[in-house]
Structure formats: C-alpha cells, structure tokens
C-alpha positions as CSV (number, residue, x, y, z in Angstrom):
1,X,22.0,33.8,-9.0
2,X,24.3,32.4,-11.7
3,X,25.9,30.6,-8.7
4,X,22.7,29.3,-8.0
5,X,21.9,27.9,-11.6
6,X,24.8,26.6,-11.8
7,X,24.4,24.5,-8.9
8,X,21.3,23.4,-9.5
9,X,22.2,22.3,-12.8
10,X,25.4,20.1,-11.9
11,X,23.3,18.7,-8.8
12,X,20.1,18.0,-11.6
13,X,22.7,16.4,-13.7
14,X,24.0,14.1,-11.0
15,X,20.5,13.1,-9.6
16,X,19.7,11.8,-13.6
17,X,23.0,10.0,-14.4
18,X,23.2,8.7,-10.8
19,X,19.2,7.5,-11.7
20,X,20.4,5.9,-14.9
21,X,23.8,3.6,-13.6
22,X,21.5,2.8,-10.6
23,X,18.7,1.4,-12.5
24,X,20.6,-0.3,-15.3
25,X,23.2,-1.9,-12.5
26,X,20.5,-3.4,-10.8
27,X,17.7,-5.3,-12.4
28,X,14.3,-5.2,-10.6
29,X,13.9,-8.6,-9.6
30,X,10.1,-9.5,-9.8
31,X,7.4,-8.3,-11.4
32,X,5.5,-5.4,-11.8
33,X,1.5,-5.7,-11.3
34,X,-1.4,-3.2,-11.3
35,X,-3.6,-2.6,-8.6
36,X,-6.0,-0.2,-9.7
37,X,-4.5,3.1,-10.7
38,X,-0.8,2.3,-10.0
39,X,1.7,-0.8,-10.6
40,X,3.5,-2.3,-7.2
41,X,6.7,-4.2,-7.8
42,X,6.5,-7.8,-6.3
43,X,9.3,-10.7,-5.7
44,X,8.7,-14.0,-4.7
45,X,11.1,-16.8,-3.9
46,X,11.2,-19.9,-2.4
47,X,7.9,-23.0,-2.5
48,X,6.3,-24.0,0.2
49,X,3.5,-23.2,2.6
50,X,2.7,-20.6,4.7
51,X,3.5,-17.9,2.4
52,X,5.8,-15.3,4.1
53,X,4.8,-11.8,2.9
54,X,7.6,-9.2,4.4
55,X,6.6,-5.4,5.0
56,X,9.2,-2.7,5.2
57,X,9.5,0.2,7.8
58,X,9.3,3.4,7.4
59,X,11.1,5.0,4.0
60,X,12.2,1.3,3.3
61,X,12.7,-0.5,0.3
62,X,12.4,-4.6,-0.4
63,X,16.0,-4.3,-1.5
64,X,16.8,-3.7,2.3
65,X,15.6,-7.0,3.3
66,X,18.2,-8.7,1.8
67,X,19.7,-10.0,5.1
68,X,16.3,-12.2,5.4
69,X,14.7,-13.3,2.6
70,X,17.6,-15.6,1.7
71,X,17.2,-17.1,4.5
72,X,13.7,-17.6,4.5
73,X,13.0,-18.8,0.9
74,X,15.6,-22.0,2.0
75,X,12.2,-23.0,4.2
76,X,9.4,-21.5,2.6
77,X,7.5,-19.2,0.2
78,X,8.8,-15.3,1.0
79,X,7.7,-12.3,-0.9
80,X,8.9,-9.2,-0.6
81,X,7.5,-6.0,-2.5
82,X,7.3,-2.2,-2.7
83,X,4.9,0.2,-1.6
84,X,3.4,3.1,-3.9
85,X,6.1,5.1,-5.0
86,X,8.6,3.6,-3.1
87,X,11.8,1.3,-5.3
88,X,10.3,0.0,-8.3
89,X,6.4,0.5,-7.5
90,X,4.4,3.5,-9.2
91,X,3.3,6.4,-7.4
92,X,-0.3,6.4,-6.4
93,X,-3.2,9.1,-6.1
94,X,-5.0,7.7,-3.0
95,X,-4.1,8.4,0.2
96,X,-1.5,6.0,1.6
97,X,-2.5,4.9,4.9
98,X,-2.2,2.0,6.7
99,X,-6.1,1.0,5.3
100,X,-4.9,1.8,2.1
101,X,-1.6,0.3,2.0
102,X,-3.1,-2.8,3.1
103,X,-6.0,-3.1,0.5
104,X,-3.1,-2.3,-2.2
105,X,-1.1,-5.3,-0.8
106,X,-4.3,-7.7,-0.8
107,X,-5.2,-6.8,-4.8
108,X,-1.3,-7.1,-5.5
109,X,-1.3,-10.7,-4.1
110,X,-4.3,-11.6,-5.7
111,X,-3.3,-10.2,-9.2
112,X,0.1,-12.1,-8.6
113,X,-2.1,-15.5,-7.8
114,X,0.4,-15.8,-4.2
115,X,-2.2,-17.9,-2.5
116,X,-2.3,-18.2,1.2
117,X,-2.5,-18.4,4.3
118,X,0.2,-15.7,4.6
119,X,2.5,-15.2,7.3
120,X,2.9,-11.4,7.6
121,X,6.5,-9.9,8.8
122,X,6.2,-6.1,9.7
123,X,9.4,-3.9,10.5
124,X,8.6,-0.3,12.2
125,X,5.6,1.3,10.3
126,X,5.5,-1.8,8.7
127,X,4.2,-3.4,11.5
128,X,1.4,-1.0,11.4
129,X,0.4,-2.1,7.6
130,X,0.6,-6.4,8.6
131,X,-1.6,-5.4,11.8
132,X,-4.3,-3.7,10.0
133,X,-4.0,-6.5,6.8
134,X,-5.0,-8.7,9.8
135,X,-7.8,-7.2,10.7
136,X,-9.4,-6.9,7.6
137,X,-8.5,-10.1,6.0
138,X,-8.8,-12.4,9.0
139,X,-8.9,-15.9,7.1
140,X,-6.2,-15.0,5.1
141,X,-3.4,-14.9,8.0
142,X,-2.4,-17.9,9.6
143,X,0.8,-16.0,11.3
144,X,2.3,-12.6,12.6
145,X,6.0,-11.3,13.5
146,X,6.0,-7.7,14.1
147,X,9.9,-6.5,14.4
148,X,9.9,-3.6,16.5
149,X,6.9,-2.6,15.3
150,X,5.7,1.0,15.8
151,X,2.9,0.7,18.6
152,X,-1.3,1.2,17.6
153,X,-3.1,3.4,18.9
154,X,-4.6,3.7,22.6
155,X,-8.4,2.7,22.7
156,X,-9.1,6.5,23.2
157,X,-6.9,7.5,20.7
158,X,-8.5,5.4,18.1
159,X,-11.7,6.9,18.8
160,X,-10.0,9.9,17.2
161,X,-11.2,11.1,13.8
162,X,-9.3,11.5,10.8
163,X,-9.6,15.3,10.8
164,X,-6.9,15.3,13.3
165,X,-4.6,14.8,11.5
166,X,-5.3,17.3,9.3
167,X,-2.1,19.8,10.8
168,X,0.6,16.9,10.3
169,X,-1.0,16.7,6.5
170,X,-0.3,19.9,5.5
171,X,2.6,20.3,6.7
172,X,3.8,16.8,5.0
173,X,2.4,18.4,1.7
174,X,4.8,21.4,2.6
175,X,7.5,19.3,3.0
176,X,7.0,17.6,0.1
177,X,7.2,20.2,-2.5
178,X,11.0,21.4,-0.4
179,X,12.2,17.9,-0.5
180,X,11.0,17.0,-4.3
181,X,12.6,20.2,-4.8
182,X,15.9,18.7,-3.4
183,X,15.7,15.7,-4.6
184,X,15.9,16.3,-8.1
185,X,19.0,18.3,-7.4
186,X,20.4,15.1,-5.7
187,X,21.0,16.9,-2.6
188,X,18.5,13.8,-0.4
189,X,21.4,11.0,-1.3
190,X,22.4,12.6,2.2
191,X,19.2,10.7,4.2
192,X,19.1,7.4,1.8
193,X,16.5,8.5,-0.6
194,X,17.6,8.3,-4.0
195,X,14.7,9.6,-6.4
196,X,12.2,12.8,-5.5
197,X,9.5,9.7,-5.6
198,X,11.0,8.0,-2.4
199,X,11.2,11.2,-1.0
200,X,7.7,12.2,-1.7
201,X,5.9,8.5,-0.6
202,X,8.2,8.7,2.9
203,X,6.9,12.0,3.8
204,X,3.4,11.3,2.9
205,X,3.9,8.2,4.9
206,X,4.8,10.1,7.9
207,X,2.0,12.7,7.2
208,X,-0.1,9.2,7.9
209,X,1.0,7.9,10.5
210,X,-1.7,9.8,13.3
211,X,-3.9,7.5,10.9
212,X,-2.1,4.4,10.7
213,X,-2.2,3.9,14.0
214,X,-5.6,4.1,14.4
215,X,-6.2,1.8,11.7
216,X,-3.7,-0.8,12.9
217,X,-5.6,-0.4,16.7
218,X,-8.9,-2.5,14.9
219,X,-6.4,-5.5,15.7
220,X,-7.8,-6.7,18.5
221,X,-7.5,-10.0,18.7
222,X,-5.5,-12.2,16.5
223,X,-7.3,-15.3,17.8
224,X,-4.7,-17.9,19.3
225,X,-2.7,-17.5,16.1
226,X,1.1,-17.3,16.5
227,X,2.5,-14.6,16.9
228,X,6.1,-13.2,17.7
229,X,6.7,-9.5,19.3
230,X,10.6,-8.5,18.4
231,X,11.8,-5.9,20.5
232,X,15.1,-3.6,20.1
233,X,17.2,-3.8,23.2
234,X,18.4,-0.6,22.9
235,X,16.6,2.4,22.0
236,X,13.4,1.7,24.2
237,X,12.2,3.5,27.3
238,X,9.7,2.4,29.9
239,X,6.8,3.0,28.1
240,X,8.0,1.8,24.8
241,X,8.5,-1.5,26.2
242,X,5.4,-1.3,27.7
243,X,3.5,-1.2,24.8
244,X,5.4,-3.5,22.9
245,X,4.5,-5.9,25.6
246,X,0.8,-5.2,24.4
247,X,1.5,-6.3,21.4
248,X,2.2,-9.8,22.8
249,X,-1.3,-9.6,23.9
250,X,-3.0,-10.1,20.8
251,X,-2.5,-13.4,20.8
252,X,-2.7,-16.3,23.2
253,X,0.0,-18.4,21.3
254,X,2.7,-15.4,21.3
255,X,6.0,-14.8,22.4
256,X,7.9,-11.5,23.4
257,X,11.6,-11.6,22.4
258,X,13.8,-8.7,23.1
259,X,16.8,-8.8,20.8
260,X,20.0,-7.4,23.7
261,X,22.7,-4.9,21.8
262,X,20.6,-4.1,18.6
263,X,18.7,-1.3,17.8
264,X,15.7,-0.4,15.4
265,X,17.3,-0.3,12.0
266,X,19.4,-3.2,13.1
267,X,16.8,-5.5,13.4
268,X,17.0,-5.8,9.8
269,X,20.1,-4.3,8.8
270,X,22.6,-5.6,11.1
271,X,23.7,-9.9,10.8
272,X,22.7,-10.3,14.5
273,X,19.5,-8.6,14.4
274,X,19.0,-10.0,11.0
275,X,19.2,-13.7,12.5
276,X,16.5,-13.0,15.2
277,X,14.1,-11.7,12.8
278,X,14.7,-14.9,10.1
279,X,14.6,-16.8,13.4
280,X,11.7,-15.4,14.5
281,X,9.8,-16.3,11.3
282,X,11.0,-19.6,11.1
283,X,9.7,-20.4,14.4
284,X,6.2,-18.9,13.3
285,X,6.2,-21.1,10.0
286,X,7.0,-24.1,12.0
287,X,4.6,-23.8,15.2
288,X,2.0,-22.9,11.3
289,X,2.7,-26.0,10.1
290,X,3.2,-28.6,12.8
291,X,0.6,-26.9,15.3
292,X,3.0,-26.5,17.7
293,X,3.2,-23.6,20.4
294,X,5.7,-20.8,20.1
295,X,8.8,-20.7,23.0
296,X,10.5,-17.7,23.9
C-alpha cells in the first residue's frame, strides 16, 4: 500500500510540474472565446478569402497541424482551433457530438467575427464534424477537403436512434473515470495525451462516434461545390475504399485522390502527406475563387 502511495504521489507530482513547463514553454497562440457555457481556443492566420477553417481527428490538437497551416496562411485566411476540453479550450457539459461540435464551432466563429464563406478541412473524425457543419449551415461553405475522413453512416444506419448507442456510452463513462484516474498520475504521456481533460474529451469523443456518423450522413448533397476526398494508401481495405469513394459523391465538382505510401496519421503528420493535404486545399481555394473545376 505504501508502495502504492508512493507511486501515486511521484507520478501526481510529474503530471503537475510536467503541466506547468508545458504551458509556460508554449504560449497559446489565439484567443480564447465563449460559446455558451465553455471557452474554445481559436487561431487565425493569414488574409484573404475563402476562409480555411481546419478540424482535427480524433484525440487531436490544432498544435498538430502545424505541418499545414503555414502553408496555407501564405495563400489565404486559415483557422485552426480546439475542441471542448481538448489543448487550450474548456471542458464542456453538453454532449459532444458531431451536432454539437459543430454548433460550438459556428458560435465560436461568429463570436470571433471570422466571416465566410469557409472552406472546411476535416482529418479522421474531423471529417465527420466539417460534414455535418455542412449540412446545417449550407450558405456558409463554399468548399470541402475531407483527409481520410472517417465514413458517415449507411442510409439504414442513420435511421438508427440515438438510444443505440447507449452501451458504447457507458462504457466510455467507465473508461473515463480509469483513464482520468491515470492521467493525473501521468501514467497517459504513454498514448499522447497530456492532461486528464484530453483524456476525458477523447474517450467521450469515441463514446460518440455511433452518433457522429449519423449526424454527418444528413450530408447529402454538397451541391456542385468543390470538394476533395483524400485517401490513405495504406491502411484501407476493399470496403474502406469503397466508401471513401462515396464520399466523392457528394459533389459533382469533386476529386478522389489517394495519397500512395502514407497512412492515416500521416496525412497530417508526415512532410509527404502533409503536402497533399495543403495541396489539396489549395486546389479547393483556387477552383473557390476563380470558378474553376477541380483535377485529380
């Protein structure tokens, strides 16, 4: 038991005065702004028009975009930004699903006056979030890149109700409390997730994700609008690629790119993957501005 203690105090320790050189080592670049109940942290760099509004994966961070937004802001507007209780955003009490997360996003924009039209990026989940802004906020989005975006739902699946997903909840909320638990001991610096908030707001996200993909399903047609589908080249099976190519048809002015010798993470992570997805934008925001159509 005293072994125990003392563990948990040296790892308690660690977590806080690991907390402390991380957040006075790196300013929060930005601005923080409330949306009702919780503060999301914003960045925007860059002028120009469309605005490009990027939306982490799963777990992510803005800070892991860095490859991108660089890039990006040479050309145009780019924001970047965090979700509830994820990097330097608040935790939230609503439910965080893709409705949600998108409504949040819309009220942060507006409070931060980033006019549009937007061009929404979407890595992983995050392609789940730009899909469903889309839907709801139609006259608002002049362009889509989804970056090996999770898949919507099936028609029949999204006829599903919400109460399915009622098994994946509770056992999110089980995992939360072990994994909050851990975190504050420090132990989750082994899976990338530095504070027991992060670890909280990805497992929730998960918990989701039945949800999510429902929501991000309303998306039916993005109405001749460009639109870029980047695919992994590794890490795909048959029906993965499949669906990816479903994506494509959302749009009449879309192109399907698959990105050879990069996988998921590396879309955004790695310099070649990295490239395609900047590309990929670029292309959108000219074809945006010059009415041009997209090529593969």
């Amino acid at each position: 038991m005293l072994a125990v203690l003392a563990l948990a105090s040296l790892g308690g320790g660690y977590q806080t005065v690991r907390a402390a050189v991380e957040a006075s080592a790196n300013a929060m670049p930005g601005q923080l702004f409330d949306v009702g109940g919780h503060s999301l942290h914003l960045s925007c760099t860059g002028s120009g028009s469309p605005t490009v509004v990027l939306e982490p994966g799963a777990g992510m961070v803005s800070a892991q975009l860095g490859l991108i937004t660089p890039t990006v802001a040479h050309e145009t507007r780019v924001c970047v930004y965090d979700r509830a209780g994820r990097g330097w955003s608040g935790p939230a009490e609503t439910r965080q699903d893709a409705t949600q997360i998108a409504t949040d996003l819309h009220t942060l924009l507006e409070r931060a006056h980033v006019p549009g039209p937007y061009l929404l990026a979407g890595h992983s989940f995050g392609g789940l979030y730009v899909l469903t802004f889309a839907a709801r906020y139609p006259d608002e989005v002049a362009g889509m890149v989804l970056v090996d975006s999770t898949a919507p739902a099936s028609e029949a699946d999204a006829t599903a109700t919400a109460a399915d997903d009622g098994g994946s909840s509770d056992l999110a909320n089980r995992a939360v409390t072990l994994v909050s638990t851990s975190a504050r001991l420090g132990l989750t610096r082994l899976i990338d997730q530095p504070t027991p908030s992060d670890v909280r707001s990805t497992i929730e996200e998960y918990g989701q994700g039945g949800s999510s993909t429902r929501e991000a399903a309303s998306l039916r047609d993005f109405a001749g609008k460009p639109l870029v589908v980047l695919t992994a080249g590794i890490g795909h099976d048959a029906d993965a690629l499949v669906a990816q190519d479903a994506l494509a048809t959302l749009s009449t002015a879309s192109a399907h790119r698959v990105i050879d010798d990069v996988d998921h993470l590396g879309m955004i992570a790695d310099e070649n993957g990295a490239d395609a997805t900047t590309r990929a934008i670029l292309d959108v925001v000219t074809s945006i501005r010059a009415a041009v159509p997209l090529t593969d």
